[in-house]
C-alpha positions in Angstrom: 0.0 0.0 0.0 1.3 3.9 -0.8 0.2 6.0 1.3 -1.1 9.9 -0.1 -3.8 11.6 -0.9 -7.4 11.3 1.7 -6.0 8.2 3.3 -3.6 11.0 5.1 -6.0 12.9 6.4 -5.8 15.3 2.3 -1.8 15.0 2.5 0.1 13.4 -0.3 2.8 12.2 2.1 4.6 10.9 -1.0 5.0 14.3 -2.8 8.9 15.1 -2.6 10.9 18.3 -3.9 12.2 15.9 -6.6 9.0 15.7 -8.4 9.1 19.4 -9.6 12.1 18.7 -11.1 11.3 15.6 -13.3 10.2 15.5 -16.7 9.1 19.1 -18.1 11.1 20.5 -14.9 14.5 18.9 -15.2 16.0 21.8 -17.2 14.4 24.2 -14.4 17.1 25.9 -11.6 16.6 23.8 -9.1 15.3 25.3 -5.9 12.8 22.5 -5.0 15.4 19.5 -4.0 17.8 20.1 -0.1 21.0 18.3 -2.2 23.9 21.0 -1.9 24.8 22.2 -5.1 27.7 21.4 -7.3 28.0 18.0 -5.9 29.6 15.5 -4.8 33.6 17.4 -5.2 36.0 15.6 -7.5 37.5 14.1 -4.4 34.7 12.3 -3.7 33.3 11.1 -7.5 37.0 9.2 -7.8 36.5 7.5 -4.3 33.6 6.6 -5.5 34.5 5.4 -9.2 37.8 3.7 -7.1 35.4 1.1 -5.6 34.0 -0.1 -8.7 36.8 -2.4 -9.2 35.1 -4.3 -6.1 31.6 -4.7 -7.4 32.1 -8.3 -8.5 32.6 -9.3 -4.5 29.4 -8.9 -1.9 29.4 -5.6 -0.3 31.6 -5.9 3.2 29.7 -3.2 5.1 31.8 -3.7 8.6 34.7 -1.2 7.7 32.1 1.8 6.8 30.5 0.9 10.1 33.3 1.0 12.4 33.7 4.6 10.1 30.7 5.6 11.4 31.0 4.5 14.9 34.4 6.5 15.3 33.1 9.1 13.9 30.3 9.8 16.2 32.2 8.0 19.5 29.9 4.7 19.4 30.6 1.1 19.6 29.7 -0.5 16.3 27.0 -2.4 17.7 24.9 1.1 18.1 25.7 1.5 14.3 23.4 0.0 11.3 23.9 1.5 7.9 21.2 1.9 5.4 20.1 2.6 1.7 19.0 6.2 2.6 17.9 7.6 5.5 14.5 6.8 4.0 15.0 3.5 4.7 15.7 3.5 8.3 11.7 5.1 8.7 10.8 1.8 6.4 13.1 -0.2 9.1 11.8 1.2 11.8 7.9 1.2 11.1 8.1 -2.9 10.2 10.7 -4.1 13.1 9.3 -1.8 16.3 6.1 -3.3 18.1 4.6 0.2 19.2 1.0 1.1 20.0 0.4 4.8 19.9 3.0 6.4 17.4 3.2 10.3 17.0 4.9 12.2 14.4 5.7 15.8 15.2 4.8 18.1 11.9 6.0 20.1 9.9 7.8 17.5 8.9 9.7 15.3 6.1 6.9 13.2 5.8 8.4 9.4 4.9 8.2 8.6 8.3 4.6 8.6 9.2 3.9 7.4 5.5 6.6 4.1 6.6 4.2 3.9 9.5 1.0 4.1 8.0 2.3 1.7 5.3 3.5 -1.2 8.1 -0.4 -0.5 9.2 0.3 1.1 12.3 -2.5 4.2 13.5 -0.4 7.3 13.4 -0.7 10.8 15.8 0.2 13.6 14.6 1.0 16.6 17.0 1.0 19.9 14.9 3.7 22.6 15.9 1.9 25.9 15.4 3.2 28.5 13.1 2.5 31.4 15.3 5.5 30.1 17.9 7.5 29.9 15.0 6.3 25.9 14.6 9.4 25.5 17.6 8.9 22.7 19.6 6.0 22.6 22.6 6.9 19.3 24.3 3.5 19.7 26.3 1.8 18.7 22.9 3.2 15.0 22.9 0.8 12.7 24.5 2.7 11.4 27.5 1.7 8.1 26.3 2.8 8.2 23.1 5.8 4.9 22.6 7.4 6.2 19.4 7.9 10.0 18.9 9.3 10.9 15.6 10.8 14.7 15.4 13.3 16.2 12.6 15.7 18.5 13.9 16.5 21.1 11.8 13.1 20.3 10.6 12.1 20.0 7.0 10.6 21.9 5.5 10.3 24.7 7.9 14.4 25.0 9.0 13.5 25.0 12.9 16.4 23.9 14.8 15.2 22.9 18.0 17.5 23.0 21.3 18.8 19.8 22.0 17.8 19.3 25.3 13.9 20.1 24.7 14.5 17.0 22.2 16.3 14.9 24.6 13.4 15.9 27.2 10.9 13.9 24.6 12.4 10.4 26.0 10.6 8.4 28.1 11.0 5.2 29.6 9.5 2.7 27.6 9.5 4.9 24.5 11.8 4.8 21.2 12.4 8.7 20.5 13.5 8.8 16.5 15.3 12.1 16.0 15.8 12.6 12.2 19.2 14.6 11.7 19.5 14.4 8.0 20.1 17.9 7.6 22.3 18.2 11.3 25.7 18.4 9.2 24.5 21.5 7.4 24.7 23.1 10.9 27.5 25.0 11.6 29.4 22.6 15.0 26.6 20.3 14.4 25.3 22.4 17.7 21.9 20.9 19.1 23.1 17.2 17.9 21.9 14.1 19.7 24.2 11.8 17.5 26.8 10.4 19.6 24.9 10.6 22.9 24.3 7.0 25.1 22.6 8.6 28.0 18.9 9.2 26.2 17.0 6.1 27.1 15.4 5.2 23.7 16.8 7.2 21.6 17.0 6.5 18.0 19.5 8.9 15.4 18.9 9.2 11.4 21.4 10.7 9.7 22.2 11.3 5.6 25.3 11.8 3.8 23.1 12.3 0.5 22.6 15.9 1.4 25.8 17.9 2.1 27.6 15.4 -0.5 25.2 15.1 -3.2 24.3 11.8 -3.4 20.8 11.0 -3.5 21.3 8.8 -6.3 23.8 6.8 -4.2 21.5 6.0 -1.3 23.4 6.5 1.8 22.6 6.6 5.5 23.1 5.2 8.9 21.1 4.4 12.2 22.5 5.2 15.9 20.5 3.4 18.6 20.8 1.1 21.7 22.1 -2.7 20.0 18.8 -4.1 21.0 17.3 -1.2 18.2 19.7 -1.8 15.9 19.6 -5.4 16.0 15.6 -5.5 15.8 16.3 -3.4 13.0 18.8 -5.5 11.4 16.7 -8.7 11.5 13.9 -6.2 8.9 16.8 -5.5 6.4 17.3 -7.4 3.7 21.0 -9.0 2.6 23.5 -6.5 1.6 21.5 -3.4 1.6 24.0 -0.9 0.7 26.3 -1.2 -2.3 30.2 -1.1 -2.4 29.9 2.4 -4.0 27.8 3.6 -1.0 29.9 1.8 1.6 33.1 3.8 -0.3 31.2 7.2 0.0 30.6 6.4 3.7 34.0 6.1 5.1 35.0 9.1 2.9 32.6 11.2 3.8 33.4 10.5 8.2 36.9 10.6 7.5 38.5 13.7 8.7 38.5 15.5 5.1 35.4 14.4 4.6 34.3 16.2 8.1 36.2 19.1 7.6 35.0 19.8 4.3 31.4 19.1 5.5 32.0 21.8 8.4 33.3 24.0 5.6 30.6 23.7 3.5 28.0 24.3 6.8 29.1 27.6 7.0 29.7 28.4 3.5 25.8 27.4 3.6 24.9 29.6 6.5 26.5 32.8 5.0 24.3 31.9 1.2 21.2 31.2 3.6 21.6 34.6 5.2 21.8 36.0 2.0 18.7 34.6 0.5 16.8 36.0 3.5 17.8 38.9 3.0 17.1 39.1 -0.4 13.4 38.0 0.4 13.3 40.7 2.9 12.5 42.9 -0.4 9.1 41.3 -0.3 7.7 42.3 2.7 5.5 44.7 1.1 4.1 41.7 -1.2 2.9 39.8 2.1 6.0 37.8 1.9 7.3 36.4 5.4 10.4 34.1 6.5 10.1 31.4 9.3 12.9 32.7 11.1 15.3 31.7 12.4 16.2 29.2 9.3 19.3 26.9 10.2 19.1 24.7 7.2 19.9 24.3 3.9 16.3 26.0 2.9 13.6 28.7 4.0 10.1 28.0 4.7 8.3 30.8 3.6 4.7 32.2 3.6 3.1 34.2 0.6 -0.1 35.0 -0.6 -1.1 33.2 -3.6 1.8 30.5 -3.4 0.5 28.1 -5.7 0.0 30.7 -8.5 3.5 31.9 -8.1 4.8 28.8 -7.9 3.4 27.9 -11.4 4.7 31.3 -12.8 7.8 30.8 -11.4 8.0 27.2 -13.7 7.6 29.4 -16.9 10.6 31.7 -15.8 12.6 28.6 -14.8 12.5 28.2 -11.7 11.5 25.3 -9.5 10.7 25.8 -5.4 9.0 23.2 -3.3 4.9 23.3 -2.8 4.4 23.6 1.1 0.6 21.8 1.7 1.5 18.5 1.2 3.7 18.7 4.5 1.1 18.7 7.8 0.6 21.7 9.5 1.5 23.7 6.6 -0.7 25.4 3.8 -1.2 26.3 -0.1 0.6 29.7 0.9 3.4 27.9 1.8 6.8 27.2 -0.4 10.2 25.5 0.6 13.3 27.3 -1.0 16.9 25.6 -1.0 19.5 27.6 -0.3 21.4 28.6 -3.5 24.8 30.6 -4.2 24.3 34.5 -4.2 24.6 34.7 -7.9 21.7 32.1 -8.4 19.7 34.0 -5.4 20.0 37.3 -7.4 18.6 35.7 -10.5 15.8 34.2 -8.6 14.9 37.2 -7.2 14.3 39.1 -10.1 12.0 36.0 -11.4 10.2 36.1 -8.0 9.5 39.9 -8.2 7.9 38.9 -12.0 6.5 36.1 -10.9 4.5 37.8 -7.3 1.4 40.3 -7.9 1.2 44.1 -7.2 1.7 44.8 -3.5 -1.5 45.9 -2.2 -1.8 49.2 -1.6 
């Protein structure tokens, strides 16, 4: 069973940026998809091309997962690569005997449709956009036994504070934090990764954002070894290829982290500078959820959808808010660009938006 459309409460949960890009909108500038441009670096492409000599053998996933472990301080048995960070919320909703899951919107929304998929009756608590959709722990039901929250959140670029996360655990209850766009953060500040003394706590992260490599399907897992075992039994044989398993180690090795911290910040002087280009819009109704600490802006305009579509026919592709929960028509999702692409998007946007009202 896929799960959209009225069987999700009016919500195609399966709608990604990526489909405004397909098709009639693959030659569109690309504002719609959270992959960091001009990706992945030389550096990175011949690690990758290097491991192709190995494809004849079964992939040998145990030195990308003592990688990861180092990286983040773990023992490996807290560790469980995956195809994606997507599939860790397919993992997840099949292995986990839970009763009352809740999902905390706005957010990526492949984890409740995972759950609602595996059959399970899914909660949804709705941050509210007039607290700046940050997180109200008082709005999770206390007994809720799996609590999914994204932090930064997509689509709205909320970085919640790490402990009002942490404070979401429970005894008896798996917390899934989902920290696929955490490396993107400047110090990876607010981070759960890494941390033993949650009870519960379950990690998602991606390397398919910062690197570019959503076509590679690359992700990892950190959870108590009961979790990841439980988890382990639901995964098929050799999950991830030798190509992903390649990309993995490079990507926690120390170059690989220090460009990735490099990048962050690169990203957070190109976000500021996208906000402040929107600024211009104010008088058009235009508004920015601010603080944004991602890779992309949530915004809020009168008449999105029509300016989204008038955007398309200057060239431009941004992501359609209402198909995340909690959010609505007048809402669009804008990746981060460089400041020479922001400039040229700006001018479409001020074609593409009505007369300010007078």
């Amino acid at each position: 069973m896929r799960t959209e459309g009225a069987g999700a409460g009016g919500h195609d949960l399966r709608h990604h940026g990526d489909a405004e890009v397909r098709d009639d909108g693959s030659a569109l500038v690309d504002l719609a998809v959270n992959v960091r441009a001009d990706t992945p670096p030389a550096w990175l492409r011949e690690v990758i091309a290097g491991s192709l000599d190995s494809l004849a053998a079964y992939p040998d996933g145990r030195p990308a997962r003592a990688a990861v472990a180092a990286r983040h301080g773990l023992p490996e048995e807290r560790v469980l690569l995956t195809a994606g960070a997507a599939e860790a919320f397919v993992l997840l909703a099949r292995a986990l005997k839970v009763r009352r899951p809740v999902v905390v919107h706005p957010q990526f929304t492949e984890p409740e449709a995972a759950l609602r998929d595996a059959g399970h009756t899914v909660d949804r608590v709705l941050l509210r956009e007039e607290d700046g959709f940050r997180l109200d722990p008082s709005l999770v039901p206390e007994d809720a036994d799996l609590v999914v929250i994204g932090n930064p959140t997509n689509p709205t670029s909320v970085l919640h504070p790490a402990a009002a996360v942490a404070g979401l655990a429970r005894p008896g209850r798996v917390l899934v934090v989902d920290e696929a766009f955490m490396d993107a953060v400047p110090g990876e500040r607010e981070a759960l990764a890494g941390r033993t003394d949650v009870p519960g706590l379950v990690v998602l992260r991606s390397l398919t954002k910062t690197w570019g490599l959503a076509g590679l399907r690359i992700g990892y897992v950190l959870a108590p070894p009961e979790v990841i075992a439980e988890l382990e039994r639901a995964q098929p044989l050799w999950p991830v290829s030798t190509p992903a398993l390649a990309a993995a180690r490079a990507c926690v090795s120390p170059r690989g982290l220090a460009e990735a911290e490099a990048a962050a910040r690169r990203g957070a002087a190109e976000r500021a500078h996208l906000v402040a280009a929107l600024s211009a819009f104010a008088g058009h109704g235009l508004r920015v959820v601010e603080p944004p600490e991602g890779p992309f802006v949530l915004v809020r305009v009168p008449g999105a959808t029509a300016i989204r579509h008038r955007l398309r026919t200057l060239g431009y592709a941004v992501r359609r808010g209402d198909t995340f929960p909690g959010l609505d028509p007048d809402h669009l999702r804008l990746a981060v660009r460089a400041p020479a692409t922001v400039t040229a998007f700006t001018e479409a946007l001020r074609r593409a938006l009505p007369a300010p009202p007078r």
